[in-house]
C-alpha positions in Angstrom: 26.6 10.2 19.0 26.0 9.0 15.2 28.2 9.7 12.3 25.4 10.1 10.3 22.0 10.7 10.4 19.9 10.4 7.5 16.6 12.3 6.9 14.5 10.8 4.4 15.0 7.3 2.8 13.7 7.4 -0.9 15.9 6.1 -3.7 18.7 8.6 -2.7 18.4 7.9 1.0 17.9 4.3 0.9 20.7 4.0 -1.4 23.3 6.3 0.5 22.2 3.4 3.4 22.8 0.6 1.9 26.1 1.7 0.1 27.5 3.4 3.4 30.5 1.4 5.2 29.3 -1.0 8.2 31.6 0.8 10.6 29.9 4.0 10.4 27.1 4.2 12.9 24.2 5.3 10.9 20.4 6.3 11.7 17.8 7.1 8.9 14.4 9.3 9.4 11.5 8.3 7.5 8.0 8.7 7.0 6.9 5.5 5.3 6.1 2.2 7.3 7.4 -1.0 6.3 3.2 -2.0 5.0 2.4 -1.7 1.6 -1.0 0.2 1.8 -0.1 2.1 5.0 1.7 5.2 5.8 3.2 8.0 3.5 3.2 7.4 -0.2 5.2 9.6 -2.2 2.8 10.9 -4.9 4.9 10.2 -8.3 3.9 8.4 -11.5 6.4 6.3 -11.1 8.4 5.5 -14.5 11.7 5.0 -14.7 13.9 6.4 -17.1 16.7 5.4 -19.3 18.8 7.3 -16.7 17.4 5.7 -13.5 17.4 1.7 -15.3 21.3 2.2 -15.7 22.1 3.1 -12.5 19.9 0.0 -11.3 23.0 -2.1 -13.9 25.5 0.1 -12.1 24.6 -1.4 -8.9 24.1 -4.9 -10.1 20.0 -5.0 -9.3 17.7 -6.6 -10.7 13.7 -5.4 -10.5 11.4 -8.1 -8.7 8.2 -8.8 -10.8 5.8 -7.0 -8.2 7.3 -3.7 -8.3 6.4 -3.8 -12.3 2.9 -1.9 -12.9 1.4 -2.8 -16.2 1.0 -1.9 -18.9 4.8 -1.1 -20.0 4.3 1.5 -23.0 6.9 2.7 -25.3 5.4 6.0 -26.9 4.6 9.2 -25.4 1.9 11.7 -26.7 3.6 14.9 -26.8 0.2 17.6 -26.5 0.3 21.7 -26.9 -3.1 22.4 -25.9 -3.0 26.0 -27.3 -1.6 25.3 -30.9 -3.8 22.1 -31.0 -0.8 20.3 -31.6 0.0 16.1 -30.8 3.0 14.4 -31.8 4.1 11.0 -30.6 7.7 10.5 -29.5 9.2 6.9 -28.4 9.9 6.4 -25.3 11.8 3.4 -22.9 10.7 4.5 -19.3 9.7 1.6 -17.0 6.4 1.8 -15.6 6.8 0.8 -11.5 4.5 0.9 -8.2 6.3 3.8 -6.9 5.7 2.9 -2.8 6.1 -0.7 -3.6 9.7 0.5 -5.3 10.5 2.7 -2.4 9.6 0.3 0.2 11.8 -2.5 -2.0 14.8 -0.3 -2.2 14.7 0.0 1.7 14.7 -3.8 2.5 18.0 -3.7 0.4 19.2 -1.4 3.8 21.4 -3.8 6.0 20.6 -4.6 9.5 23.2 -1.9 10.9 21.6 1.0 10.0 19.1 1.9 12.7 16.1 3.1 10.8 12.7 4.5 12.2 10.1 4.3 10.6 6.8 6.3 10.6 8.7 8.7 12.0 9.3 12.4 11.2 12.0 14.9 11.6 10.8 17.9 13.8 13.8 19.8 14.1 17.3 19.9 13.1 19.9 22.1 15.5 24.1 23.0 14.5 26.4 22.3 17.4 30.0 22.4 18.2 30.3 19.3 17.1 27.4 18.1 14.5 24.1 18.4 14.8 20.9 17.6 17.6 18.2 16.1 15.4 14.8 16.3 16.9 12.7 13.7 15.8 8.6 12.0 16.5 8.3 8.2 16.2 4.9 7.0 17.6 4.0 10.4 18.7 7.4 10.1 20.9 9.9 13.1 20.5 13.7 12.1 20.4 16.9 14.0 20.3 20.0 12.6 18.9 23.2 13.7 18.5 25.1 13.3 14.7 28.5 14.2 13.3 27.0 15.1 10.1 23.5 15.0 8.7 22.2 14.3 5.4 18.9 15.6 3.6 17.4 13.2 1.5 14.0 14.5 2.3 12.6 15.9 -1.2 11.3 19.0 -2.1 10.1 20.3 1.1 13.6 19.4 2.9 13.8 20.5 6.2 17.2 20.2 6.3 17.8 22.6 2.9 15.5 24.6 4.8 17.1 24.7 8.1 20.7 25.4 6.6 19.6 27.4 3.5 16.1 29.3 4.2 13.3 28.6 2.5 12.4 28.8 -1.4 16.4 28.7 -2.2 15.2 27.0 -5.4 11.8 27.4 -7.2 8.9 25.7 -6.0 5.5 24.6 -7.6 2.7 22.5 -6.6 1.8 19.0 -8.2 -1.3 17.5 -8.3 -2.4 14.2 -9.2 -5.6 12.6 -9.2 -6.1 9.0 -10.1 -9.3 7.6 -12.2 -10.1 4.2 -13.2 -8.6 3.2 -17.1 -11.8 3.7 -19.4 -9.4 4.9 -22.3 -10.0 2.3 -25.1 -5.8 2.5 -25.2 -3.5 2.9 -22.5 -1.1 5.6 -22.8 1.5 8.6 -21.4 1.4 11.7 -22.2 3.5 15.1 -21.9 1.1 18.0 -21.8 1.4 21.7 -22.8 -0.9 25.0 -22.1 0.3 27.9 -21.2 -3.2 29.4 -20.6 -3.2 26.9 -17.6 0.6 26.0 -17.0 4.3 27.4 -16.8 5.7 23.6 -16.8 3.9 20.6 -17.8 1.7 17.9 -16.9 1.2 14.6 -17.8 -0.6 11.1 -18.1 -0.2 7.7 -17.1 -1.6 4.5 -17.5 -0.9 2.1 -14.4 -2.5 -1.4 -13.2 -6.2 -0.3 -14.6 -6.1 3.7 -13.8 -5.1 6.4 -15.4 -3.3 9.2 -13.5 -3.5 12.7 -14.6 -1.6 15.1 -12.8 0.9 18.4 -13.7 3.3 20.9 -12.1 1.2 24.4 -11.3 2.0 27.9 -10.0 0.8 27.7 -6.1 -1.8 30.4 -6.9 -5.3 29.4 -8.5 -3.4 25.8 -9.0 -6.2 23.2 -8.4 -8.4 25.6 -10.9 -5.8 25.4 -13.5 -5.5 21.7 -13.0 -9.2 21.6 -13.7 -9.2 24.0 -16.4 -6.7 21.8 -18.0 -9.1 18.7 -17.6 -11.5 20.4 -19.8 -9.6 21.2 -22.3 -8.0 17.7 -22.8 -11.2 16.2 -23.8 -10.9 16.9 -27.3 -7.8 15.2 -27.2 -9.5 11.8 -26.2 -8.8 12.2 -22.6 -11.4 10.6 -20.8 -11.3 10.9 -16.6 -14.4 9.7 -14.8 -15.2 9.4 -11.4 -12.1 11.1 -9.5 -10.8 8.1 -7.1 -7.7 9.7 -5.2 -6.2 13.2 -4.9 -2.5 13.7 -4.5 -0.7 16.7 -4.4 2.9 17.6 -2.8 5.5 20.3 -3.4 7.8 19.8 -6.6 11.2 21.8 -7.2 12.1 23.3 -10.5 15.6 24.5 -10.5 15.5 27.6 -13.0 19.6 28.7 -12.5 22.7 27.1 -11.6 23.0 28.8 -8.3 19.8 27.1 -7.0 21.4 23.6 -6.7 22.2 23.3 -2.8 25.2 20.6 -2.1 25.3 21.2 1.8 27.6 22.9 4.1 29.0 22.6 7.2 28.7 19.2 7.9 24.8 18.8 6.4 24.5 17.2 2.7 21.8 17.5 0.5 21.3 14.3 -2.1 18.3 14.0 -4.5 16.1 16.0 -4.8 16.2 17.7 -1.7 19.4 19.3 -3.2 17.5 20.7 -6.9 19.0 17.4 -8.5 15.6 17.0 -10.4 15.3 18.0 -14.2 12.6 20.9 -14.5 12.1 19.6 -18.1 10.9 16.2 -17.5 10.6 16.1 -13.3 12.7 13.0 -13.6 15.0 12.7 -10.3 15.5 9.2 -9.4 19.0 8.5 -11.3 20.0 11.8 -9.7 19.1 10.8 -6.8 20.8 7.7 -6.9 24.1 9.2 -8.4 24.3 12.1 -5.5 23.8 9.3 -3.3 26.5 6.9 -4.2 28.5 10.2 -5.0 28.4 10.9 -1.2 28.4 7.1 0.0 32.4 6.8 -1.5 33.4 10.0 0.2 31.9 8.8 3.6 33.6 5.6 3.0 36.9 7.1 2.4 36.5 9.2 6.0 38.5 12.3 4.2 38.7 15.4 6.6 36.9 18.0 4.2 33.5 15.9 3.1 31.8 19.4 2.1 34.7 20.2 -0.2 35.0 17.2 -2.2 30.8 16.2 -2.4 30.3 19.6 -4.1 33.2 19.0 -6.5 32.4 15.4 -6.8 28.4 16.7 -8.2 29.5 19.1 -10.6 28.5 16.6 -13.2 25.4 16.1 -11.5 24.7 19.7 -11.8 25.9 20.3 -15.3 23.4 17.8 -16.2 20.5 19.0 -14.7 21.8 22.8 -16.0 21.3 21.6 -19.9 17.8 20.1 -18.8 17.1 23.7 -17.2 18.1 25.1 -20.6 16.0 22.3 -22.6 12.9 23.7 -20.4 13.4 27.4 -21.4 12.8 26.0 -24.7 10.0 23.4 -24.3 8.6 26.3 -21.8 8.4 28.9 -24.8 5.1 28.8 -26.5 7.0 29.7 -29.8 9.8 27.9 -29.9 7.8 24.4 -28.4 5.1 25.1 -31.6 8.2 25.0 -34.2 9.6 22.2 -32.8 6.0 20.1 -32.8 5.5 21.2 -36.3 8.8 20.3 -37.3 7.9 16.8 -36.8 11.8 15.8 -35.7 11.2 12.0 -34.3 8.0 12.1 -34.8 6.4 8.5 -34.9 3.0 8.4 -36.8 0.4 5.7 -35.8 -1.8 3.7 -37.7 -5.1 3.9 -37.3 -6.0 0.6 -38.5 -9.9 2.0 -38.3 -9.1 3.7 -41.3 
C-alpha cells in the first residue's frame, strides 16, 4: 500500500516528487526512459517563461548549460495573417531542449521515490480505501494499491478522465513539425488566422531548426495546419523539407468551471488539471506552483487534502481565468486588428539593408 502514487512525471510531477516528505512512500508512472533520444518526448517548443524562470529561483535551481538550446531570442513576431498585420513585441522566454529539461528535472527525484519508467498507466480503480492503479512496465501489467493518487499526466489525463469523464475542459489538437533553420534570421513567432485557426500557432528557432507548429480544431486540423503554411510565405517563412511530425492533445480552458482540482482522494496538478493559459499555452510555472501547492499539504498529513488543495489553487485559477479572458480578446478578429494597429509596445526593427 503507497501513500501516493503519481501518474506522470513532467515538471509538475517530477517536482511534486522531489518536494514530497521522505516518509511518505511514493511511486511515480511515467512514459519517458531515463535515455536522451529514446522513449516518449513530450512535443513542446520548449521556452520558458518569465513565470516558469521564477519558480526555478523559488526553488533555488540553477539551469545546466546542456538543457539551453540556442539561439536565446528576445523578440517575438506577433502575425494576423488575415489583416496582413506583423508587430514585434519583446520577449524574455528561455529557449530549452524540452526532453533533455524533463529528463533533468527527474534526476533531481531522490532515491525513495520508486519510479518506473517506460511504463504506462492502464487503469485507475476507487476503493474503500484509495485506489488500485493498474499499470504496464516492459509489457508487464501491475496492480498497486495507493491512498491517494495524483494526475500529473497532461492533457489526455487518465486520471481527470477516470474521476471526471472525458472532455471536462476543451480540447484541440497541436501539431508540430520540425524543419532544418534556412531562415537568414532566427526567430519566434505568435501567429493569427482565423480562416485556418480559433487559437494560435507559432514558431521557433532551436539548435539549427525551425519548429512550426499551432493549436487546431480536431476536424480538418492537419489541412488547416497546411493551409496556414501557405499563407505564411509571404511573411518570410521559409520551411523545407519536413524532418519530424509531432502532434498531441492540448487543453484550452475556456470558463472557470473547467479547472479540475481532484476529489476524493485523486489530485490533478499541471496541466492535467486546465492549469495551462489558453492565451499563450504556457503551463510549466503552473505546473510547478500546483505541484509545490500540493507537496506542502502532503507534507503537513492534514485529514481533509481535497479541501485545502482546491483552496490552496484558487490563485492558480484566478490566473489562468484573466489569461482565458486575454484569449477572448486576442481570439477576436476585431478587437486583435485594433490592438496590432495600435502599435502599443511595439518595437520596430532596423533594416540595416535600407
Amino acid at each position: 500500500m503507497y501513500d501516493i502514487a503519481i501518474i506522470g512525471l513532467g515538471p509538475a510531477g517530477s517536482t511534486l516528487a522531489r518536494m514530497l516528505d521522505k516518509n511518505l512512500k511514493v511511486i511515480a508512472i511515467d512514459k519517458k526512459t531515463e535515455e536522451e533520444n529514446k522513449g516518449f518526448q513530450k512535443p513542446c517548443g520548449g521556452l520558458l517563461s518569465p513565470d516558469a524562470q521564477k519558480m526555478l529561483i523559488q526553488f533555488n535551481l540553477t539551469l545546466p548549460v546542456n538543457i539551453l538550446s540556442n539561439p536565446q531570442i528576445f523578440g517575438v513576431k506577433t502575425i494576423d495573417a488575415g489583416s496582413n498585420l506583423l508587430r514585434n513585441y519583446q520577449r524574455t522566454y528561455v529557449n530549452v531542449d524540452r526532453h533533455k529539461f524533463d529528463l533533468w528535472l527527474q534526476s533531481l527525484i531522490p532515491d525513495n521515490i520508486e519510479v518506473k519508467n517506460h511504463s504506462f498507466c492502464k487503469s485507475i480503480k476507487k476503493t474503500e480505501n484509495g485506489y488500485l492503479v493498474t499499470f504496464v512496465e516492459n509489457e508487464k501489467e501491475n496492480t498497486i494499491s495507493a491512498k491517494y493518487i495524483v494526475g500529473a499526466d497532461g492533457a489526455n489525463s487518465i486520471v481527470r478522465n477516470t474521476v471526471y469523464g472525458k472532455n471536462k475542459i476543451p480540447q484541440y489538437t497541436s501539431i508540430q513539425q520540425w524543419f532544418k533553420d534556412i531562415n537568414p534570421n532566427p526567430f519566434y513567432s505568435c501567429i493569427f488566422d482565423e480562416d485556418t485557426l480559433k487559437t494560435c500557432a507559432w514558431s521557433i528557432s532551436k539548435d539549427g531548426y525551425f519548429i512550426f507548429g499551432g493549436a487546431f480544431t480536431m476536424e480538418k486540423s492537419r489541412e488547416n495546419f497546411e493551409k496556414l503554411k501557405e499563407k505564411l510565405k509571404k511573411f518570410g517563412f521559409n520551411f523545407g523539407d519536413v524532418l519530424k511530425t509531432e502532434a498531441c492533445l492540448v487543453l484550452a480552458p475556456n470558463k472557470f468551471s473547467n479547472f479540475c482540482c481532484g476529489k476524493n482522494g485523486s489530485f490533478l496538478i499541471g496541466e492535467a488539471a486546465g492549469f495551462i493559459s489558453p492565451s499563450s499555452y504556457e503551463g510549466i510555472s503552473y505546473a510547478f506552483d500546483s505541484a509545490y501547492i500540493l507537496s506542502r499539504i502532503f507534507n503537513s498529513k492534514i485529514s481533509n487534502p481535497n479541501q485545502k488543495y482546491k483552496s490552496k489553487t484558487l490563485k492558480i485559477r484566478l490566473k489562468v481565468f484573466s489569461k482565458i479572458i486575454k484569449a477572448k480578446i486576442l481570439y477576436n478578429p476585431f478587437l486583435r486588428k485594433m490592438i496590432m494597429k495600435s502599435g502599443i509596445s511595439n518595437i520596430s526593427v532596423i533594416d540595416e539593408n535600407k
